[in-house]
VMD Tcl script that builds the backbone (N, CA, C; Angstrom):
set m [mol new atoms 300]
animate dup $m
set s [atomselect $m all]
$s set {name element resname resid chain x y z} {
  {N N UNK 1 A -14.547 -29.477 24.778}
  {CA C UNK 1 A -13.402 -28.721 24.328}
  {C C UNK 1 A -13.013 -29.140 22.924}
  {N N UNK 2 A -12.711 -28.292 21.986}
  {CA C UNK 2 A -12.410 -28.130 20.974}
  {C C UNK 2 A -10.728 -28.965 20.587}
  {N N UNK 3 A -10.651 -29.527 19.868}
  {CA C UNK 3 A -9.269 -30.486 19.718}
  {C C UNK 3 A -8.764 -29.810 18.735}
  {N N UNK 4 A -7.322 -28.903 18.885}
  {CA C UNK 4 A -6.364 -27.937 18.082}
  {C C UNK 4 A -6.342 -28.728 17.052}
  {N N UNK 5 A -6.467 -28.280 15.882}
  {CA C UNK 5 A -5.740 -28.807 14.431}
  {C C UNK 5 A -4.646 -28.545 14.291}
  {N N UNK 6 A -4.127 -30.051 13.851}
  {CA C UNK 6 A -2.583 -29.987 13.364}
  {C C UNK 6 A -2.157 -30.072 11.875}
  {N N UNK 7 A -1.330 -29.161 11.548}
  {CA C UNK 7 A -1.000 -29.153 10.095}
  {C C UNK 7 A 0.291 -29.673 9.894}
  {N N UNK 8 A 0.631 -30.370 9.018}
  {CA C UNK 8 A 2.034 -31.149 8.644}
  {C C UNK 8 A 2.604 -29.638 7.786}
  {N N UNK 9 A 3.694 -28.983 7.934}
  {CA C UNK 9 A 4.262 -28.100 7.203}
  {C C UNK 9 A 5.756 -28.347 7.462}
  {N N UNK 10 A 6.672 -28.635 5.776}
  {CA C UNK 10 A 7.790 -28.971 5.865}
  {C C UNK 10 A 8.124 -30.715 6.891}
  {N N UNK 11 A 8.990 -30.240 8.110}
  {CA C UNK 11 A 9.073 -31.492 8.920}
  {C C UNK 11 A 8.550 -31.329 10.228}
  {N N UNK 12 A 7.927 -30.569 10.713}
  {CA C UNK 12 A 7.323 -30.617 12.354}
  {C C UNK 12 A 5.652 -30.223 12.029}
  {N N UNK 13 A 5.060 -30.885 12.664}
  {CA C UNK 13 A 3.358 -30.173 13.144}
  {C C UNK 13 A 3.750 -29.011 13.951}
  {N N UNK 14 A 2.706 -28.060 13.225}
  {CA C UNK 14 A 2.802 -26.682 14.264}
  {C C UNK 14 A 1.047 -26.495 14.027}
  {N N UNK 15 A 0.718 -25.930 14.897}
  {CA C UNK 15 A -0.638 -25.504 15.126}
  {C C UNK 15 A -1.300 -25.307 13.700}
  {N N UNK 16 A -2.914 -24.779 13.623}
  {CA C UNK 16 A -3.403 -23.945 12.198}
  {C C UNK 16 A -2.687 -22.059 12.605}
  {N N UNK 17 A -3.258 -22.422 14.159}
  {CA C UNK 17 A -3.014 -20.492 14.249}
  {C C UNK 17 A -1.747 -19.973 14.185}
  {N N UNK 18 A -0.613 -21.044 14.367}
  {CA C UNK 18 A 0.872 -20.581 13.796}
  {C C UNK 18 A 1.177 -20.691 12.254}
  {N N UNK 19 A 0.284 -21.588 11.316}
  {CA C UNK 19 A 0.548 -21.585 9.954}
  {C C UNK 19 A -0.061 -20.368 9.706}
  {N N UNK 20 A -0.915 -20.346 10.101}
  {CA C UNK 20 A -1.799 -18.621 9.216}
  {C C UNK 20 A -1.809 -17.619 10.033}
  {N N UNK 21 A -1.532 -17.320 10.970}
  {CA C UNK 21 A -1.975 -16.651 11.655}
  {C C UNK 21 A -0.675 -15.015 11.854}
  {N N UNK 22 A 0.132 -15.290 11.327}
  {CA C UNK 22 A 1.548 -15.136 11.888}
  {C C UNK 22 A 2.170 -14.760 10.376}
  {N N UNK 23 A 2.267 -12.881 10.691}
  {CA C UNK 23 A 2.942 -12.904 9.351}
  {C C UNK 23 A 4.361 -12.498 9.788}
  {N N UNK 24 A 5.701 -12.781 8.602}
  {CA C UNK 24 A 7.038 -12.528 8.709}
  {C C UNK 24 A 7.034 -10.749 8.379}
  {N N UNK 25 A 7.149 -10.047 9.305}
  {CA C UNK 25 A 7.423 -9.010 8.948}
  {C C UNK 25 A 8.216 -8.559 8.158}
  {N N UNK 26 A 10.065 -8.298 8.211}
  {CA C UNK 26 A 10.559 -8.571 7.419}
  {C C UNK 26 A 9.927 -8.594 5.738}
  {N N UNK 27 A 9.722 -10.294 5.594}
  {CA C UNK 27 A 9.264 -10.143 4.516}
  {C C UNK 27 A 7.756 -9.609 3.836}
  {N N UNK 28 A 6.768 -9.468 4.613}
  {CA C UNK 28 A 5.694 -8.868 3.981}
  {C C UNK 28 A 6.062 -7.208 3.948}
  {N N UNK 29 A 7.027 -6.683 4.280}
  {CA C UNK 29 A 7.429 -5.520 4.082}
  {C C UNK 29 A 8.409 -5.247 2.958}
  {N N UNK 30 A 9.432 -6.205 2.902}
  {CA C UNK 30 A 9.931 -6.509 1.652}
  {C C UNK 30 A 8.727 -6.073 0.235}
  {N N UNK 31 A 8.086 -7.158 0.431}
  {CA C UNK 31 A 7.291 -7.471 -0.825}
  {C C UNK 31 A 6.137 -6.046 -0.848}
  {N N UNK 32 A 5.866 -5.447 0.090}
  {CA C UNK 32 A 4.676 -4.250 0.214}
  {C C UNK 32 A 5.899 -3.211 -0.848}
  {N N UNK 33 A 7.387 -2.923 -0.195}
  {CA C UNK 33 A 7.920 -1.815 -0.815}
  {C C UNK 33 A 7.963 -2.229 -2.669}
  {N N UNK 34 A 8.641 -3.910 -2.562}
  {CA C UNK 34 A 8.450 -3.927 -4.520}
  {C C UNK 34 A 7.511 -3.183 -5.217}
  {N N UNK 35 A 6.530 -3.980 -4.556}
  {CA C UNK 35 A 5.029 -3.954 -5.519}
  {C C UNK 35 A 5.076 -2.105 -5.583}
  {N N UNK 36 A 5.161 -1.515 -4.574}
  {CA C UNK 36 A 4.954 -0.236 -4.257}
  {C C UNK 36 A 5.912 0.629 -5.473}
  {N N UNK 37 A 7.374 0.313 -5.197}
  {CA C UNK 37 A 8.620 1.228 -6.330}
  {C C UNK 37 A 8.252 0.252 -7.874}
  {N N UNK 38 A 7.968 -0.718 -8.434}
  {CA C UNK 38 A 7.207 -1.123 -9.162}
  {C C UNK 38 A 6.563 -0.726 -9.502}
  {N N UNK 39 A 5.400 -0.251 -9.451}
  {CA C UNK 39 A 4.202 0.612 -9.537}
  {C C UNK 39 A 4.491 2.352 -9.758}
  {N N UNK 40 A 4.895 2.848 -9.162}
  {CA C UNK 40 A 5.481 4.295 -9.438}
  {C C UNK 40 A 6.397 4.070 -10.703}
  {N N UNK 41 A 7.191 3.217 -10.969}
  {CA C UNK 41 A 8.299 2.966 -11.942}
  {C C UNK 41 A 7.937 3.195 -13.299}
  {N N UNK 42 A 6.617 2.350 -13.251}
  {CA C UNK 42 A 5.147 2.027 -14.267}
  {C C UNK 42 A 4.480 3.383 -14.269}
  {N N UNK 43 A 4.222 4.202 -13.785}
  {CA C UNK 43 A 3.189 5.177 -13.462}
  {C C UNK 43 A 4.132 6.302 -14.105}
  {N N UNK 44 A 5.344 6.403 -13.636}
  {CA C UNK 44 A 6.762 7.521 -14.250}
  {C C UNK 44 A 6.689 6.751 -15.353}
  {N N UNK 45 A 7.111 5.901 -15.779}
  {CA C UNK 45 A 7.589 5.835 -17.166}
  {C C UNK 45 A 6.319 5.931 -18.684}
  {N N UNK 46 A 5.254 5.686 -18.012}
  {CA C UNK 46 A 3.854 5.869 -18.919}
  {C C UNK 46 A 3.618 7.052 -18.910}
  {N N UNK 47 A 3.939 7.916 -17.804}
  {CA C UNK 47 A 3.459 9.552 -17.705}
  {C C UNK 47 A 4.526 10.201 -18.646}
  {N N UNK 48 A 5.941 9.754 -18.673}
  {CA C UNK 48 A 6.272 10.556 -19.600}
  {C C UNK 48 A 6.229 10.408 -21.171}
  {N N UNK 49 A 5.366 9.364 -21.202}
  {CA C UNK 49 A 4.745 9.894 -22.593}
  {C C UNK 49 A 3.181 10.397 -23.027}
  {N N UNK 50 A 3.364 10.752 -21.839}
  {CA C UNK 50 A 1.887 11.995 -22.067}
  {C C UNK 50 A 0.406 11.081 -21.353}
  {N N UNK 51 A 0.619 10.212 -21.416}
  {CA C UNK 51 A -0.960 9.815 -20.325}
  {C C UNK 51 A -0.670 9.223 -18.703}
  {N N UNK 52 A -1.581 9.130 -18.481}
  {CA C UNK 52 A -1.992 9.516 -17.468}
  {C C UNK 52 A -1.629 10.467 -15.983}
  {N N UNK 53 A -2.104 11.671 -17.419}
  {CA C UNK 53 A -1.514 12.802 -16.196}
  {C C UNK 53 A -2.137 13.173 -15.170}
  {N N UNK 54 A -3.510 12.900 -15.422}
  {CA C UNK 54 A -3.956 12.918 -13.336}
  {C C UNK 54 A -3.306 12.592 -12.413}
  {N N UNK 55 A -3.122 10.984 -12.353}
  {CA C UNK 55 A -2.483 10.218 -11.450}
  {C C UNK 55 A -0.954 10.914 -11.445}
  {N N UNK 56 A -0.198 11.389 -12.203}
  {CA C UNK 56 A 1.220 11.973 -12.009}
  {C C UNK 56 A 0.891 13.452 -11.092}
  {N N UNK 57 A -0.018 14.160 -11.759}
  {CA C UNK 57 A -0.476 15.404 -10.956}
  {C C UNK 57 A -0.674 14.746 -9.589}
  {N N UNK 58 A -1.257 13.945 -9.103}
  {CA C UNK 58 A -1.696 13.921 -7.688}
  {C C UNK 58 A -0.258 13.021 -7.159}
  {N N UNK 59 A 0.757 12.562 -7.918}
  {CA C UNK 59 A 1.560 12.013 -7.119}
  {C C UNK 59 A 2.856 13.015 -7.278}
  {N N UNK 60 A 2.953 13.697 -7.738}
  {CA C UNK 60 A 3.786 15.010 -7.687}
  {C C UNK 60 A 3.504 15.643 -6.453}
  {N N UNK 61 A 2.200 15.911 -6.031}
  {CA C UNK 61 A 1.827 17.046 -4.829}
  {C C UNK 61 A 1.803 16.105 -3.821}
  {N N UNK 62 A 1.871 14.226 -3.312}
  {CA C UNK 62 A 1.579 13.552 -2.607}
  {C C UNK 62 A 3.316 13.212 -2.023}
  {N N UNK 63 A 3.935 13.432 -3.385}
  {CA C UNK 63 A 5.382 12.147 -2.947}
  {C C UNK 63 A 6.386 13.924 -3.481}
  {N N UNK 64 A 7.388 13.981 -2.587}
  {CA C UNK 64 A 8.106 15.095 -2.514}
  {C C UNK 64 A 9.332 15.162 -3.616}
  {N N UNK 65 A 9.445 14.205 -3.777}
  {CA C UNK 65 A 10.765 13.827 -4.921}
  {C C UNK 65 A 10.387 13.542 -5.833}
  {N N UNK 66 A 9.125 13.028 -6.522}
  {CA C UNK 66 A 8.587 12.715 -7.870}
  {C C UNK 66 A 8.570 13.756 -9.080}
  {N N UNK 67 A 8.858 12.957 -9.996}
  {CA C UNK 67 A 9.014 13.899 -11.286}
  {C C UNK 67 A 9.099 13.680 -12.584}
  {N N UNK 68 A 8.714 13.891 -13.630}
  {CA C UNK 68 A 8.493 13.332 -14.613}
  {C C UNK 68 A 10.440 13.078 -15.613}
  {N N UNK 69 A 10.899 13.471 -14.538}
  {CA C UNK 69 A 12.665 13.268 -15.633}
  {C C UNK 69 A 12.669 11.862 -15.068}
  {N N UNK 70 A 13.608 11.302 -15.446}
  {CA C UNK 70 A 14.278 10.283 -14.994}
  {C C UNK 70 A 14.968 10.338 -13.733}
  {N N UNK 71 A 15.714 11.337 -12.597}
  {CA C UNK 71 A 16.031 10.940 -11.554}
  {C C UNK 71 A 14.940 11.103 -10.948}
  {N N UNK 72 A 13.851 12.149 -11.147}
  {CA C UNK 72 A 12.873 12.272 -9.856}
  {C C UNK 72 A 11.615 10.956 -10.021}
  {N N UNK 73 A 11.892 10.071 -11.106}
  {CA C UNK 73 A 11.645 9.129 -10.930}
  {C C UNK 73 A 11.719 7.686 -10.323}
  {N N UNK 74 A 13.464 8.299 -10.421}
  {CA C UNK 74 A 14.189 7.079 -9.417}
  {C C UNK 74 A 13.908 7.895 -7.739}
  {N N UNK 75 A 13.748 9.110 -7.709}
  {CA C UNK 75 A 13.748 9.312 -6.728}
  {C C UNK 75 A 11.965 9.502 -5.507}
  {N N UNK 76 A 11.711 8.835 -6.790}
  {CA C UNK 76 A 9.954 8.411 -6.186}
  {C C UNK 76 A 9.931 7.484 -6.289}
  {N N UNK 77 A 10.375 6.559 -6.776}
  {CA C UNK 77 A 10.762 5.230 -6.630}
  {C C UNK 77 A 11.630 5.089 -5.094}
  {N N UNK 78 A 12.478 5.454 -4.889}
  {CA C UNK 78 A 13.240 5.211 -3.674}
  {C C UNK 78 A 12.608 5.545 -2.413}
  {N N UNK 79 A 11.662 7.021 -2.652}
  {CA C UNK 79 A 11.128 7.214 -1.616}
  {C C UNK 79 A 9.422 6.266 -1.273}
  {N N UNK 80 A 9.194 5.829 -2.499}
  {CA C UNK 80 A 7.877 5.166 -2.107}
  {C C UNK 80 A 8.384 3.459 -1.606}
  {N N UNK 81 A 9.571 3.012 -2.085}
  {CA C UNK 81 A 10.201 2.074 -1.426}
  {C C UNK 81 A 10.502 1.931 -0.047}
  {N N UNK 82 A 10.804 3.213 0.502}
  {CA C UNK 82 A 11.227 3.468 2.072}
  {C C UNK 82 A 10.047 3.008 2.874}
  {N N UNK 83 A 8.651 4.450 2.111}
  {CA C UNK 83 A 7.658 4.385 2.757}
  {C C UNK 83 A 6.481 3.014 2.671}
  {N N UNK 84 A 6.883 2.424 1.673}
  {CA C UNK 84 A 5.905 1.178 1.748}
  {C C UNK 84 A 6.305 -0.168 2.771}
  {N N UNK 85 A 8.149 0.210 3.035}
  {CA C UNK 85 A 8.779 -0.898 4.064}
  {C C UNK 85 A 8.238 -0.130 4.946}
  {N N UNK 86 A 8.236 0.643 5.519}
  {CA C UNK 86 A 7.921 1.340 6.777}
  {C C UNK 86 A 6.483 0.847 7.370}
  {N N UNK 87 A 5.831 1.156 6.542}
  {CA C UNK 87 A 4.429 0.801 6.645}
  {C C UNK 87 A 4.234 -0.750 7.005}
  {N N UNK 88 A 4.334 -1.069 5.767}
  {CA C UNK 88 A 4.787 -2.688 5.824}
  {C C UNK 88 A 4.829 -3.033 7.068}
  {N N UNK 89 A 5.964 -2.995 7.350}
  {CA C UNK 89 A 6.669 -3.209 8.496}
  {C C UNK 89 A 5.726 -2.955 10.170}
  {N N UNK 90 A 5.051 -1.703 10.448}
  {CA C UNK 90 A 4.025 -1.850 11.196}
  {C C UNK 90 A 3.273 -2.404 11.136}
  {N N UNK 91 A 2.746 -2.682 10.012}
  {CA C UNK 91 A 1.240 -3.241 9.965}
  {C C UNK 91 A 1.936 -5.107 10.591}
  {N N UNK 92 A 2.469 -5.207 9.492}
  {CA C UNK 92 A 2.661 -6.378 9.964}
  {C C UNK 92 A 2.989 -7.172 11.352}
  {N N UNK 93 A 4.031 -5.884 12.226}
  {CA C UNK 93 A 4.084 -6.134 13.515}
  {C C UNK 93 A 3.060 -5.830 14.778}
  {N N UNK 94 A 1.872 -4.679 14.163}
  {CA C UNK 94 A 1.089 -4.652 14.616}
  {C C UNK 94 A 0.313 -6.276 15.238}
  {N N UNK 95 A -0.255 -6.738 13.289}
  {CA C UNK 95 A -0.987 -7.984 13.011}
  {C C UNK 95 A -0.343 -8.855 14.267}
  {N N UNK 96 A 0.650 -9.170 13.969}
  {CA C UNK 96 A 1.113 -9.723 14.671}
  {C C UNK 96 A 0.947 -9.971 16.213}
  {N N UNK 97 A 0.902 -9.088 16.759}
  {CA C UNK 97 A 1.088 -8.361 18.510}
  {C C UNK 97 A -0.984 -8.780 18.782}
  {N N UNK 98 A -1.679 -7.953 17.635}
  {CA C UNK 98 A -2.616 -8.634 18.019}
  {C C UNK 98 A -3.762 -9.571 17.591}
  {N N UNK 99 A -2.978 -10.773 16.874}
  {CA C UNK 99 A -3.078 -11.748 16.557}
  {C C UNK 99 A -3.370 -12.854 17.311}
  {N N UNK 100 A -2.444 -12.405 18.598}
  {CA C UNK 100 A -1.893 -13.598 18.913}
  {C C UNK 100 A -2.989 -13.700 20.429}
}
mol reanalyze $m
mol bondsrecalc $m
mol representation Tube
mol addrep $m
């Protein structure tokens, strides 16, 4: 039989498969929506000065509120924020459920 590895993290030993194994939903959903309204923020504010209008064309017909003014920017921003916690948020509780 195989002898569990123990990892020192902070002040208690907890397993390897509870240090890695085990993501905080919550926060990896947090951080999925930044990166996500971040990125559109970047993508709106470069498109309205004229490049890269592919990527704006396909996120105009993809994201329902997007737009090259300034609110339908905030407002693809807000909505790709929702949808990247959302997501986030499953995947991670998925991982989780069968992780374990």
């Amino acid at each position: 039989m195989a002898k569990s590895r123990r990892y020192h993290t902070s002040r208690r030993n907890v397993s390897f498969r509870k240090v890695f194994a085990e993501l905080d939903a919550k926060a990896f959903a947090s951080s999925k929506a930044i990166v996500g309204a971040l990125t559109i923020l970047a993508i709106g504010l470069i498109g309205r000065t004229g490049h890269l209008t592919y990527v704006v064309d396909i996120l105009q017909r993809v994201l329902v509120f997007f737009d090259l003014t300034y609110t339908g920017i905030a407002a693809g921003v807000i909505q790709v924020a929702i949808l990247a916690y959302i997501c986030g948020l499953l995947f991670a509780t998925l991982y989780n459920k069968m992780s374990i």
